[in-house]
N, C-alpha and C positions, 0 to 999 in steps of 0.2 A: 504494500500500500504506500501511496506515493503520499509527503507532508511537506509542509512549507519551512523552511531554514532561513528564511526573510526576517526582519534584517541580520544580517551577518557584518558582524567590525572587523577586522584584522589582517583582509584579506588583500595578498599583493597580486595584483590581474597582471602585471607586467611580468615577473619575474619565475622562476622555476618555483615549484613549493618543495618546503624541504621536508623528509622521514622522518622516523622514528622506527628503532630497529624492535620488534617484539623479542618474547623470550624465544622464537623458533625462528629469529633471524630474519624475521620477513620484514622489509621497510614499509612502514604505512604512514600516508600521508598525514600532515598537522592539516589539511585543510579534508572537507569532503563531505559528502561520501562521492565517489564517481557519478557524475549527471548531476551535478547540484549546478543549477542559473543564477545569476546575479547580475542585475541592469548596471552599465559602469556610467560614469557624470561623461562618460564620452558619447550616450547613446544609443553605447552596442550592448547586444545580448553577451554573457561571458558562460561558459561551459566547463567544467573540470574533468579533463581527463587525462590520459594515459598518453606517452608517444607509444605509437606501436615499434619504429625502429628511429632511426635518424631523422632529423626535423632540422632546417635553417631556420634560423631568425627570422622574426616576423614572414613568415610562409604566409602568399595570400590564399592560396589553396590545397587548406587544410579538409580534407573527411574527416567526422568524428561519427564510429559507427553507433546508431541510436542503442543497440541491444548492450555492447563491451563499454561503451564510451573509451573505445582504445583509438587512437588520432594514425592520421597516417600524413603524408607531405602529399598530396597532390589531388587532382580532380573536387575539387570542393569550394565549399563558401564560407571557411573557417580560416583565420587567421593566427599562427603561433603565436607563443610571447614572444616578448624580445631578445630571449636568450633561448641560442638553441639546445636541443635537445638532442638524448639520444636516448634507445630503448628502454622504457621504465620509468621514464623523470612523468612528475606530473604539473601541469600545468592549467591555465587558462585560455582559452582558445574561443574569439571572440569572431562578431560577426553582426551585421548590419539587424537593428530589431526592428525595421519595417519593412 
């Protein structure tokens, strides 16, 4: 069941988000859960997800797929941040909200 995370403080739309490693080593995000929105003072809609592999800086054609929220570099209407990525990092991956 999906629920509202509206308003949310602390969050960087620009930058890489950083982990936290659990006790079984798996890094999980300070921000989230994967598919969480949040309207940025720029406009745009923001997304949280996953690179799937290597991403460039601000990529203006980003996919993020609706079911993983795992991102990939091309054919899309999503924009990286502005640090790029490589497989695993998570980020915010924005886009035009009308």
């Amino acid at each position: 069941m999906a629920y509202s995370i509206t308003p949310t403080a602390g969050i960087d739309l620009v930058n890489l988000t950083n982990t936290n490693t659990n006790s079984a080593g798996t890094a999980i995000p300070v921000n989230g859960p994967l598919g969480s929105e949040v309207f940025g003072s720029d406009g745009k809609i923001y997304v949280f997800a996953k690179a799937g592999g290597a991403i460039t800086a601000s990529t203006a054609t980003c996919t993020v797929n609706a079911s993983t929220f795992v991102a990939t570099g091309s054919a899309g209407s999503y924009t990286s941040p502005a640090t790029a990525m490589v497989s695993g990092d998570y980020g915010w991956f924005s886009k035009a909200s009308v």
